[in-house]
C-alpha positions in Angstrom: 43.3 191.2 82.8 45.7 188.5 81.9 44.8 184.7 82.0 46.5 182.5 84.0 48.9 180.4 81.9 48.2 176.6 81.9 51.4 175.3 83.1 50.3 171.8 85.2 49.3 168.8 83.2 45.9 167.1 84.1 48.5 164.1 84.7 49.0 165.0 87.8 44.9 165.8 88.7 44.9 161.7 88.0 47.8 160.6 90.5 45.7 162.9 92.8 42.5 161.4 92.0 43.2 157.8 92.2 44.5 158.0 95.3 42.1 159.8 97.1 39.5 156.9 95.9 41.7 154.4 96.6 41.3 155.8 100.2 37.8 157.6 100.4 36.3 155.0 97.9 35.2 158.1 95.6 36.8 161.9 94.5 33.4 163.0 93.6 34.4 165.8 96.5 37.7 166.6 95.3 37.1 168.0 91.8 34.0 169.5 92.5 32.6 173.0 91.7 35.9 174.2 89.8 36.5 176.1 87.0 36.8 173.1 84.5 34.4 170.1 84.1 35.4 167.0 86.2 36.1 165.4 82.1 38.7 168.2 81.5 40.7 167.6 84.4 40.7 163.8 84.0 41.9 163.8 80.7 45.7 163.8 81.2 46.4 165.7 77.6 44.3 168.7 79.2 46.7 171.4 81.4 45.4 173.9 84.2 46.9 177.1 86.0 48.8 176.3 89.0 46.5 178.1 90.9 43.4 175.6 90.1 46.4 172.6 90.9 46.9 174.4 94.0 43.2 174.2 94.9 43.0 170.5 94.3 46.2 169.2 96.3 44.7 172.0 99.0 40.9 169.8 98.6 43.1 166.8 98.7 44.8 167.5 102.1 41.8 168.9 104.1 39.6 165.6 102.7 42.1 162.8 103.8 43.0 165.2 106.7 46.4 163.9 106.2 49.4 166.7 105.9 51.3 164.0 104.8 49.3 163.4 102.1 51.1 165.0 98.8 54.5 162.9 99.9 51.8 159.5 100.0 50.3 160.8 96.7 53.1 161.0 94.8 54.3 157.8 96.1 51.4 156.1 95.1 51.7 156.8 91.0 53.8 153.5 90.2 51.3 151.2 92.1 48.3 152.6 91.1 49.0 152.9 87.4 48.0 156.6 87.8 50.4 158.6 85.2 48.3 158.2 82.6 47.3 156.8 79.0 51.1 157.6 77.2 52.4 156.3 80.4 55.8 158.2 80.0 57.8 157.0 83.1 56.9 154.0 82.9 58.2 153.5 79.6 61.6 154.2 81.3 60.7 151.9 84.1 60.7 148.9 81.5 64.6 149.7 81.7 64.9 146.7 84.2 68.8 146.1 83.6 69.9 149.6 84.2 68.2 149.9 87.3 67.1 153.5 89.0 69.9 155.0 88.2 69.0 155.6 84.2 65.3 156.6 85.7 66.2 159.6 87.1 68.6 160.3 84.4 65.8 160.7 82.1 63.6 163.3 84.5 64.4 166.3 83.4 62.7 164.9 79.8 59.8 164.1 81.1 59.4 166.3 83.7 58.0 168.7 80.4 54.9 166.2 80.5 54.0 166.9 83.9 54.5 170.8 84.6 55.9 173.8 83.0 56.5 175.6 86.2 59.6 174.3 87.1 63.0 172.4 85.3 64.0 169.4 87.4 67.9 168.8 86.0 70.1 165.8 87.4 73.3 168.0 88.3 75.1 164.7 89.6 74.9 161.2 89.7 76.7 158.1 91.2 75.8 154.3 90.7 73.5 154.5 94.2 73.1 158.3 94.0 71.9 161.8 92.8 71.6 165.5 92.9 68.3 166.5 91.3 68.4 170.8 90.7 64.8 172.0 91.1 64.8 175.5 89.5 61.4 177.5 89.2 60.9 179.4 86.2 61.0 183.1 85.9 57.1 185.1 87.4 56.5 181.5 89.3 57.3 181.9 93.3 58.1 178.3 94.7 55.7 179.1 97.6 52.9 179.5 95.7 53.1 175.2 94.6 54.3 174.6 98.2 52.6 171.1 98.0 54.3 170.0 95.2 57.5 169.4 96.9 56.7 166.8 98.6 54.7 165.4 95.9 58.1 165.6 93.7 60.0 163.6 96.8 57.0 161.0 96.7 57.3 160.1 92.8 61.5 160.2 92.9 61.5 157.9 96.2 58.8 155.1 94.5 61.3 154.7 91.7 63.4 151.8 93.6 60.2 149.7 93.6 60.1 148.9 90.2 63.3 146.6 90.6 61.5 145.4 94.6 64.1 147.4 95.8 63.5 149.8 99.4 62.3 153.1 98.8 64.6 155.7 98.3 65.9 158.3 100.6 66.2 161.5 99.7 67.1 164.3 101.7 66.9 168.1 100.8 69.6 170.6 102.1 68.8 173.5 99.8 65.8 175.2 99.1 64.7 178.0 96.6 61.5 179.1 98.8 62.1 182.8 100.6 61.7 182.5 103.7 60.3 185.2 104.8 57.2 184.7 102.7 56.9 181.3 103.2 56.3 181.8 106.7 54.0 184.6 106.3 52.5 182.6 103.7 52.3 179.0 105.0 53.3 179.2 108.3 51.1 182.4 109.1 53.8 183.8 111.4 56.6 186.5 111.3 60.2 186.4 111.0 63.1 188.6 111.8 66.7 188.2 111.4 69.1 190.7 113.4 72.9 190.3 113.8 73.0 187.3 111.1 70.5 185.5 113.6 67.2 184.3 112.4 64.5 184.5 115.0 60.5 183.0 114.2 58.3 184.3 117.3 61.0 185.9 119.1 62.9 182.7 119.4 66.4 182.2 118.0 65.9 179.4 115.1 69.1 179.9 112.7 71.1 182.1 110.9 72.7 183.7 108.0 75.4 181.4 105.7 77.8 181.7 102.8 76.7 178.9 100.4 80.2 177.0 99.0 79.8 175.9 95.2 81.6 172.9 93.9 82.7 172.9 90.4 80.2 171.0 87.8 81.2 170.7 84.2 82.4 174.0 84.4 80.0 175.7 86.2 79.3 176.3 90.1 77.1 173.8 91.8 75.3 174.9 95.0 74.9 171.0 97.2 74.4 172.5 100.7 78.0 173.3 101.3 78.5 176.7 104.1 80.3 179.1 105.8 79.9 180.8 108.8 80.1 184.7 107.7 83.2 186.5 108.4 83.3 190.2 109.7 84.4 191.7 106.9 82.7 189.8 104.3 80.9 191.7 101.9 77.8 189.5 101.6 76.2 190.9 98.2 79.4 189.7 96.8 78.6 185.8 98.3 75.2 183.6 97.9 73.7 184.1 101.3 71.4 181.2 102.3 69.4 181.1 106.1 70.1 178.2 107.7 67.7 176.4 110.3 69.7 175.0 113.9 66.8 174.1 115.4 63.6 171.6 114.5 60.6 173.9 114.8 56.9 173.1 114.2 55.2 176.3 112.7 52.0 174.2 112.0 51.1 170.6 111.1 52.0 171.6 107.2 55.0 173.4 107.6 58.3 172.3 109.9 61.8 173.7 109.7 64.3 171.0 110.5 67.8 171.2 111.5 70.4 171.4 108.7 67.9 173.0 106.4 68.9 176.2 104.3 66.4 178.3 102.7 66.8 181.6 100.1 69.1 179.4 98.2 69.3 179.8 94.3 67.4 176.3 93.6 66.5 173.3 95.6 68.4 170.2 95.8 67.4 167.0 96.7 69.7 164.3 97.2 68.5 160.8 96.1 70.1 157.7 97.4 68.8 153.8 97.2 70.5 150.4 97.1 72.2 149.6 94.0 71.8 146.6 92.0 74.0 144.0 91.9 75.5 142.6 88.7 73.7 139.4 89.2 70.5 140.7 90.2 70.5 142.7 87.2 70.8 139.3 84.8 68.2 138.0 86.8 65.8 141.2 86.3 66.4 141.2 82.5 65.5 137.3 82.5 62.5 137.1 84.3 60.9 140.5 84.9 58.7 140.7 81.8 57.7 137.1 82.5 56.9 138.3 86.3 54.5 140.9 84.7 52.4 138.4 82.2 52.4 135.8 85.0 48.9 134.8 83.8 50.3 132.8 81.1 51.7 130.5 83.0 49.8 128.2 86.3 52.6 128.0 89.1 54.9 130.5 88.2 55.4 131.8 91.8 56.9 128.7 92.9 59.1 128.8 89.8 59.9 132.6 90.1 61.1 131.9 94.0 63.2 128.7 92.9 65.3 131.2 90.2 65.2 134.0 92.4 67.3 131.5 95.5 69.4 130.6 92.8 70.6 133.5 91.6 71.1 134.8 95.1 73.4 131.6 95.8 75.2 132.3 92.6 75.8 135.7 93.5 77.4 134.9 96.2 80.2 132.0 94.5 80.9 134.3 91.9 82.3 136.4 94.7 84.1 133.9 96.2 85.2 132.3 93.2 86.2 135.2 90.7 89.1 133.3 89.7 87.0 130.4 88.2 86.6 131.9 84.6 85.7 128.9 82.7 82.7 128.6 85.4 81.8 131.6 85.0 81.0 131.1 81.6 79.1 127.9 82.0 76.9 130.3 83.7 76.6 133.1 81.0 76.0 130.4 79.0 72.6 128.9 81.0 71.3 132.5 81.7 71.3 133.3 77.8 69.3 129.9 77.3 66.9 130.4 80.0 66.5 134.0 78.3 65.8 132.7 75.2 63.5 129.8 76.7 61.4 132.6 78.2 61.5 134.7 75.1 59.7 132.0 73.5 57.0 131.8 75.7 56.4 135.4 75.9 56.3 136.2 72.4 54.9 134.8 68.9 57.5 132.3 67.9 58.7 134.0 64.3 59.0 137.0 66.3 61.3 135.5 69.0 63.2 134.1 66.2 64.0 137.1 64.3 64.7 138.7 68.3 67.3 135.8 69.2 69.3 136.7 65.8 69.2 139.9 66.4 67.3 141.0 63.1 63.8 141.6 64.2 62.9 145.2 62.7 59.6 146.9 62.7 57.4 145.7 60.1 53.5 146.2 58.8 51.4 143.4 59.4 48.3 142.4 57.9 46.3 141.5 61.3 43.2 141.8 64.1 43.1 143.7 66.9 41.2 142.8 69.7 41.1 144.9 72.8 38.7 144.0 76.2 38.1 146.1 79.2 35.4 145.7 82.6 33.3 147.2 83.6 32.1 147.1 87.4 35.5 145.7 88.1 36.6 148.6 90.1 33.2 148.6 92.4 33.7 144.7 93.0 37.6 145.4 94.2 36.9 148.3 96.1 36.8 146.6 99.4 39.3 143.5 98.5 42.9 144.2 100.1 45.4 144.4 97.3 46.7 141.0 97.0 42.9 139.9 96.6 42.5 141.7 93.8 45.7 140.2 92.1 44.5 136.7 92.7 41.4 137.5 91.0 42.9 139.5 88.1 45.3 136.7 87.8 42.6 133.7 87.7 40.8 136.3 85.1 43.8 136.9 82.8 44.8 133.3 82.9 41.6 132.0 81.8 41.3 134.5 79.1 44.4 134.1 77.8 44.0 130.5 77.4 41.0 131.0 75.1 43.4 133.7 73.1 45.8 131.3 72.6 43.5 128.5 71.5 42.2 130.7 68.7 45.7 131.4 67.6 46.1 134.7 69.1 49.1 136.7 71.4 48.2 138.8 74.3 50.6 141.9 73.9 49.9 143.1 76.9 47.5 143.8 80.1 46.6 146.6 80.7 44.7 147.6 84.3 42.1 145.0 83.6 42.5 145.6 79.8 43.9 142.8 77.4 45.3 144.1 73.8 45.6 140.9 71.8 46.9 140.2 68.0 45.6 137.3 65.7 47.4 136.6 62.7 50.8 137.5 63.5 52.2 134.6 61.7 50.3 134.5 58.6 47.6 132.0 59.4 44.3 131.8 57.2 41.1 132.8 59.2 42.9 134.4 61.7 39.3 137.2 61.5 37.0 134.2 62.1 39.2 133.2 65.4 39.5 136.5 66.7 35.4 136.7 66.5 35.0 133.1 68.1 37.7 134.1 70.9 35.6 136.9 71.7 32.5 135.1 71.7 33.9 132.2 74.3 35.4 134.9 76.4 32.0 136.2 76.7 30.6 133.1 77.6 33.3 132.6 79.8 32.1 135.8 81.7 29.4 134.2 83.2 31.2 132.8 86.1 32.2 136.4 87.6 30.3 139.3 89.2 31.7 141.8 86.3 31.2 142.5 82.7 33.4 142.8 79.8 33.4 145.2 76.6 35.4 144.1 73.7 36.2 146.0 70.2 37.9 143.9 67.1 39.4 145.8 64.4 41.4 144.7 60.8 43.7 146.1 58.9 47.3 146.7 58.6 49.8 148.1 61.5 52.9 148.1 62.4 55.0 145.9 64.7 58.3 146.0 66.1 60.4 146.6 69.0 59.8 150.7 70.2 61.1 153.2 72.6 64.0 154.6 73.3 68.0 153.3 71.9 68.9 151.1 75.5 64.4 151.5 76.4 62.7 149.0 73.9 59.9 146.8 73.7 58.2 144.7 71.1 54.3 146.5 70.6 52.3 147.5 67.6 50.9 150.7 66.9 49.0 152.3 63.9 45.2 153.4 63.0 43.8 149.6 63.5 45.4 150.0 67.0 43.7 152.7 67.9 39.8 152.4 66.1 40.2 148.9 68.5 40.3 150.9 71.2 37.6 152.9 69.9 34.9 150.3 69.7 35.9 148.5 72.9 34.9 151.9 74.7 32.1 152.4 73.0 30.4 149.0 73.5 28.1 148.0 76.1 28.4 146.0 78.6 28.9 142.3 77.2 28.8 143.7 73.7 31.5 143.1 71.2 31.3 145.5 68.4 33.6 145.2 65.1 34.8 147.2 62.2 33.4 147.0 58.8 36.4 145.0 57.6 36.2 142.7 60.1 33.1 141.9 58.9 33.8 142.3 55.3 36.8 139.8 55.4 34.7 137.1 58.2 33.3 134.5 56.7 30.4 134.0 59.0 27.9 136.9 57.7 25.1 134.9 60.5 27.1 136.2 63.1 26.4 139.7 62.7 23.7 141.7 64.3 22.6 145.1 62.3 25.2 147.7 61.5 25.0 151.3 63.5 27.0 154.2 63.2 28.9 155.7 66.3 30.7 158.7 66.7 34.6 157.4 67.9 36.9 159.9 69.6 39.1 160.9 67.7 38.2 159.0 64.4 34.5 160.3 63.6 31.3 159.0 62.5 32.5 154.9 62.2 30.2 152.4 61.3 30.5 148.8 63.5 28.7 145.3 63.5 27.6 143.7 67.0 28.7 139.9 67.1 25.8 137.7 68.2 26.9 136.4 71.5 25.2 132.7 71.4 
């Protein structure tokens, strides 16, 4: 007997997972007694057969005894940080001048990180809008992931949030599922169509149309377009579609709306959202990294609302005034010196340097890793509403980043509760020695909160630079050091900070090492690491 094929990434198990806890408080119910370990299908590298992803969205539903849950799910992966450790979209999401529109451009590429049972292809797109083609592959039937549409929906309509824009709408006039099986499938209920006319339960619901294509680079485009059909018409020459007159609830999971057409060759869904405007986007570009490392700097909201007013004001002369050129470039003028201002206080000085002249390129650095993590974080925010547990985090990140700086190191990012930080970035002597002491006050510092912290230090060489894709780039390092980091943090205990040996090696305070142990790193093998003395 054949195997199922493994065609649904594990990523999707995770945007699952988290949200259920987020509203149960635990998943322990929802990945139980399954064909994989709990491990295997929270490691978002690992892929299942649809039929186990079935089984979990099912588990999902009936414990949150929500039907609306897969739509909420979905909608939930941006906030919750749930896609995973690559983080694909939301590499695409640091795009903040483009806006949504160059989001959805890019589905279809990384739609092949998240499932192989379907292609997901933007067939057209407008400034504020979309068609998005949803084709299932050959030996899948679209009933048999029924769940996942509105999971799909849930995902595409969060993508607007990223620029604090309204959700988006998206509407769905074509779809691929037969119905006839759906019904019998879902719906657990007949169907019958006589004379053209649909009828579910002996009631008139519908009835047969001639789907109208539109012309697409070349090719025929089905959007929802119909004809009645003609007497005379020979249908198997036409794409015949059903279409639904009449809203009708078949049960609380499945409900045929008006305007719906079903037995069509692929869905559709049509995405729209409110654009950005040209001033809005300068402002995004200037201040949304800054928004997200907020912890650097004490006031900031009241300094992010006083730009934000402005910009709105400007927006709104430059309409009124389009005629005032030399204005208008006063303006560019300020915008590209606040930019530049900012840049400096987000990044490493030489680095911001090299990025104003437009000749920063990737290099390998001689350096230290540090990266932290807590543990018994998410226990103590469990019950906090969400803007409690951003005032914390914030208070945290602030406090730890002071001590970071004050040892001569750069947080390169945050990362849930994670920090990754860099010492020696610009060449300074001892930069190994700080990196231990910043650890060791940020232990200390520890004291004052409920939680603990692990932290791992590596040194070695790695590689810096700004990454991603051509218009999607972002300064970040990357590189073996990077990653053995990473490796001790997770393998440390609670208030432990473990090193490599070349951070011992190349520290010049031998006394404030514990004894070496060996421990078995994923991914890297057997690796031997120092303990630092705490106090």
């Amino acid at each position: 007997m054949l195997q199922p094929e493994n065609n649904v990434c594990c990523r999707n198990v995770t945007i699952i997972a988290r949200y259920v806890e987020q509203i149960l408080g635990s998943d322990v119910l929802l990945l139980d007694n399954l064909p994989y370990p709990v491990e295997y299908l929270k490691d978002e590298h690992n892929w299942i057969p649809l039929g186990v992803y079935s089984e979990i969205m099912g588990r999902a539903v009936a414990l949150l005894k929500d039907p609306d849950a897969p739509f909420k799910m979905g909608l939930s992966a941006q906030e919750l940080e749930s896609w995973g450790a690559f983080k694909y979209l939301q590499r695409v999401f640091g795009s903040v001048i483009f806006g949504p529109i160059e989001v959805y451009k890019q589905v279809e590429k990384y739609n092949e990180f998240f499932n192989r049972t379907k292609d997901l292809i933007v067939a057209r797109a407008g400034r504020d809008h979309c068609y998005i083609k949803v084709k299932f592959k050959n030996g899948v039937n679209p009933v048999d992931d029924f769940a996942s549409d509105a999971f799909i929906r849930g995902i595409l309509a969060g993508v607007p949030a990223i620029w604090h824009l309204p959700q988006a709408r998206i509407e769905e006039p074509l779809f691929e599922y037969d119905l006839k099986y759906l019904l019998d499938s879902v719906g657990g209920t007949k169907m019958e169509i006589r004379d053209n006319k649909l009828r579910v339960n002996g009631a008139e619901c519908g009835r047969e149309v001639v789907l109208l294509s539109e012309m697409e680079k070349n090719e025929p485009l089905f959007l929802g377009q119909y004809r009645d059909i003609h007497a005379g018409d020979k249908v198997d020459t036409f794409k015949v579609g059903i279409l639904i007159t009449i809203d009708v609830v078949i049960n609380e999971k499945l409900k045929l709306k008006k305007g719906q057409i079903y037995n069509a060759p692929y869905f559709i869904y049509k995405i729209s959202w409110q654009p950005l405007s040209f001033w809005r986007k300068i402002y995004q570009l200037t201040i949304h990294s800054f928004i997200s490392k907020r912890a650097y700097r004490e006031g900031i909201e009241s300094q992010l609302a006083t730009i934000r007013n402005y910009v709105e004001t400007l927006e709104d002369k430059v309409i009124e005034r389009t005629k005032q050129l030399n204005e208008a470039r006063t303006q560019s003028e300020y915008w590209r010196g606040k930019a530049e201002n900012l840049l400096y206080a987000m990044v490493p000085q030489r680095i911001a340097e090299e990025m104003v002249r437009g000749k920063l390129r990737a290099e390998e650095l001689e350096g230290t890793v540090m990266f932290t993590d807590l543990t018994g974080f998410t226990e103590f925010s469990r019950n906090l509403e969400p803007q409690q547990v951003s005032d914390v985090l914030t208070r945290y990140f602030t406090a730890m980043s002071k001590i970071i700086a004050t040892h001569g190191g750069w947080v390169n990012k945050f990362m849930g509760d994670g920090i990754l930080a860099l010492f020696g970035l610009n060449g300074e002597p001892g930069y190994v020695d700080e990196a231990i002491a910043a650890s060791r006050e940020m232990q200390k510092a520890m004291n004052q909160y409920t939680w603990k912290m692990r932290v791992g230090i590596a040194t070695g060489r790695f590689i810096t630079g700004e990454f991603g894709a051509e218009n999607l780039r972002k300064y970040d390092c990357l590189g073996h050091v990077v990653n053995l980091a990473n490796r001790l943090q997770s393998n440390a205990e609670s208030e432990e900070i473990l090193v490599c040996v070349d951070t011992y090696k190349k520290s010049a305070d031998k006394p404030a090492f514990g004894e070496s142990r060996k421990i078995n790193a994923k991914g890297l093998g057997e690796v031997e690491v120092y303990p630092v003395k705490l106090f």
